[in-house]
C-alpha positions as CSV (number, residue, x, y, z in Angstrom):
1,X,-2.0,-2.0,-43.8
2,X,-5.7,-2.0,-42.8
3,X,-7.6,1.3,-43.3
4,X,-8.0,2.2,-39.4
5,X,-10.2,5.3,-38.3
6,X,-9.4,7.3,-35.3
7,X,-12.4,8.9,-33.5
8,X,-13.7,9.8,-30.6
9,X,-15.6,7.5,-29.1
10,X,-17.7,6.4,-25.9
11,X,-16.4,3.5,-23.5
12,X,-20.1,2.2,-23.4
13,X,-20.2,1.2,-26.5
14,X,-20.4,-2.8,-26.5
15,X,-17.6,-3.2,-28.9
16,X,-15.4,-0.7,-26.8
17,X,-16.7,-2.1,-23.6
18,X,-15.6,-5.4,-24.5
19,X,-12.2,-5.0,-25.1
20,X,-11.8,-2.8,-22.4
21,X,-13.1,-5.8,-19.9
22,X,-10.0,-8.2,-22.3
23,X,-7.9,-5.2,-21.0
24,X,-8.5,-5.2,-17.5
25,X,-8.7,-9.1,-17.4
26,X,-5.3,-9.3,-19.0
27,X,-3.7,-7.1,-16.9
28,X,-5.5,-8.5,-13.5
29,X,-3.6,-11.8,-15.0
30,X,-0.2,-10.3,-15.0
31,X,0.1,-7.9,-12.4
32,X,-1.0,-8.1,-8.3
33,X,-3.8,-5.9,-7.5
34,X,-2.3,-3.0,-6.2
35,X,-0.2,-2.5,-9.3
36,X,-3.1,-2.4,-11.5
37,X,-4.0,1.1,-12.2
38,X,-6.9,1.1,-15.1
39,X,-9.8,3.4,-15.1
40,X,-13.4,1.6,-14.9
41,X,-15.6,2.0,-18.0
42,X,-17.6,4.7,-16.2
43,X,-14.9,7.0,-15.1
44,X,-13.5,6.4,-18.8
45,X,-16.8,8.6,-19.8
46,X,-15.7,11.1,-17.3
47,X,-15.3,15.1,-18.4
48,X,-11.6,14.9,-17.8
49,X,-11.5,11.7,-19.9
50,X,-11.1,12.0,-24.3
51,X,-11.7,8.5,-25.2
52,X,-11.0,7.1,-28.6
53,X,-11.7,4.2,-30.6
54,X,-10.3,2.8,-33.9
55,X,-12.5,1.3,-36.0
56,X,-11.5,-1.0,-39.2
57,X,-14.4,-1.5,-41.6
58,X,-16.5,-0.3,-39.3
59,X,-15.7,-2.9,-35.9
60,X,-13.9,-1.1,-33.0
61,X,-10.5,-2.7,-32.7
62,X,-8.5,-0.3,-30.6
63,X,-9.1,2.0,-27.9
64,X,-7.3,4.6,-26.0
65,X,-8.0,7.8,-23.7
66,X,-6.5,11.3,-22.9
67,X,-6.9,11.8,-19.2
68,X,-6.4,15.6,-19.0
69,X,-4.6,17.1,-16.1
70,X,-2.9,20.2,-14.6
71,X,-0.5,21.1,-16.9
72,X,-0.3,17.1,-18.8
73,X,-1.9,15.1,-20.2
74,X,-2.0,11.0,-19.2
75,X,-2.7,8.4,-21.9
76,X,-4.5,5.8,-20.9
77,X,-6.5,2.5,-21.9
78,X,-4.1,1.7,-24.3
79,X,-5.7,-1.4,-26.0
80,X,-5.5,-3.4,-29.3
81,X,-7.7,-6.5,-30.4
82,X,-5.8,-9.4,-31.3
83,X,-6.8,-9.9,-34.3
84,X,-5.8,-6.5,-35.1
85,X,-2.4,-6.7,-33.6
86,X,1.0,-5.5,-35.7
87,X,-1.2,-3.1,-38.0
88,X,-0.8,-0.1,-37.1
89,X,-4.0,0.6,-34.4
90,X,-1.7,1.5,-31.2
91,X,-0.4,4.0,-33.0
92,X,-2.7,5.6,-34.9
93,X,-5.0,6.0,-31.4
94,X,-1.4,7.5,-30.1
95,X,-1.0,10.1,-32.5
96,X,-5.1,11.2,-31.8
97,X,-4.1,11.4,-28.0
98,X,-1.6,13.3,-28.5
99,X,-3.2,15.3,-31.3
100,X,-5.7,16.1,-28.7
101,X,-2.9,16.9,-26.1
102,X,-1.4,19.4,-27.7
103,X,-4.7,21.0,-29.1
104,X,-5.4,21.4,-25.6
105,X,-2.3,23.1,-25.0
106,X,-1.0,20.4,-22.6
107,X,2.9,20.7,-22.2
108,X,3.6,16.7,-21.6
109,X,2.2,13.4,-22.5
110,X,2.6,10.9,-20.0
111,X,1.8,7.3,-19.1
112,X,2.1,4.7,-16.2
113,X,2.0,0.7,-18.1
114,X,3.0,-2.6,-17.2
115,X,6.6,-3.8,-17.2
116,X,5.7,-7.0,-19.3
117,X,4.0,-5.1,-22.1
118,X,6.7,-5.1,-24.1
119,X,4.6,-4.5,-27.4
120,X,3.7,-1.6,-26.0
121,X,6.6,0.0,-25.0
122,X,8.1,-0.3,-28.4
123,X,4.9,1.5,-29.6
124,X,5.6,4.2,-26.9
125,X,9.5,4.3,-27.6
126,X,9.0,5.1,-31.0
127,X,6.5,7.3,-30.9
128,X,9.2,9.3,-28.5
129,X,8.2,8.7,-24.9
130,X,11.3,8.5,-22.6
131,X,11.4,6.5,-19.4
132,X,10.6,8.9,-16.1
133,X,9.8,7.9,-12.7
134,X,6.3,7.7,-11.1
135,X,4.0,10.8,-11.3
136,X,0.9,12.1,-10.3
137,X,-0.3,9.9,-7.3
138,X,1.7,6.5,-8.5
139,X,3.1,4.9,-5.7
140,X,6.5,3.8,-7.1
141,X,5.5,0.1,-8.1
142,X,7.6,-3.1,-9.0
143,X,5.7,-3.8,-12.0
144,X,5.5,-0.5,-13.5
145,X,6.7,1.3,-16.2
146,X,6.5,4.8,-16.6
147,X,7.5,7.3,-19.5
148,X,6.8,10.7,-20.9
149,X,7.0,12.6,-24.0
150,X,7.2,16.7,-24.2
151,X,4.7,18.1,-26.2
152,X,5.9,22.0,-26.1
């Protein structure tokens, strides 16, 4: 297990930046346009947006965010390097979203993701988010997945 640190971080940062753009370029690959539902870099710096990065020896290898709304929060930018895959970063960054979640006194934790990322569903699964149906202003989409855990 690699020693992987959990901080806050900022999207603009070229390491975070990049694998943000292998995010949004793997899911452009897999899903049609109007099922793809990431936040740019620049609303990722938002004031409603917590954005974390996981660092191993320094190198940014994982990112996340906590997109706060009324009453939940919404995880989002749920990425891993390859590289770093099957150690541990997905959820580690989980555990800081919802760390922050429930600092902030939000209620839920929930999340809209692709139906072919299975990795990431078992990361979501046990970490104890339950299937739900769309939320917020989702449109109920073929490709998507969506899940929620309760925080309170």
């Amino acid at each position: 297990m690699r020693d992987i640190e959990v901080t806050v971080g900022d999207p603009r940062h070229p390491e975070a930046t990049a694998l943000l753009k292998q995010s949004h370029a793997l899911m452009e690959r897999l899903f049609p346009p109007e099922d793809n539902f990431f936040l740019d870099i620049d609303a990722l710096a938002g004031p409603d947006i917590v954005f974390f990065i996981a660092q191993d020896a320094g190198r940014v290898v994982g990112t996340g965010a906590l997109a706060v709304k009324a009453g939940y929060g919404e995880v989002k930018s749920m990425f891993t390097d390859e590289a770093a895959r099957g150690c541990g970063v997905a959820g580690k960054v989980l555990a800081a979203i919802e760390a922050e979640a429930r600092a902030r006194g939000l209620g839920w934790l929930r999340l809209e993701t692709g139906n072919l990322l299975e990795a990431a569903h078992r990361v979501y699964r046990a970490a104890g988010f339950k299937e739900r149906g769309p939320f917020g202003a989702y449109p109920d989409a073929a490709s998507s997945l969506f899940m929620e855990k309760r925080l309170s």
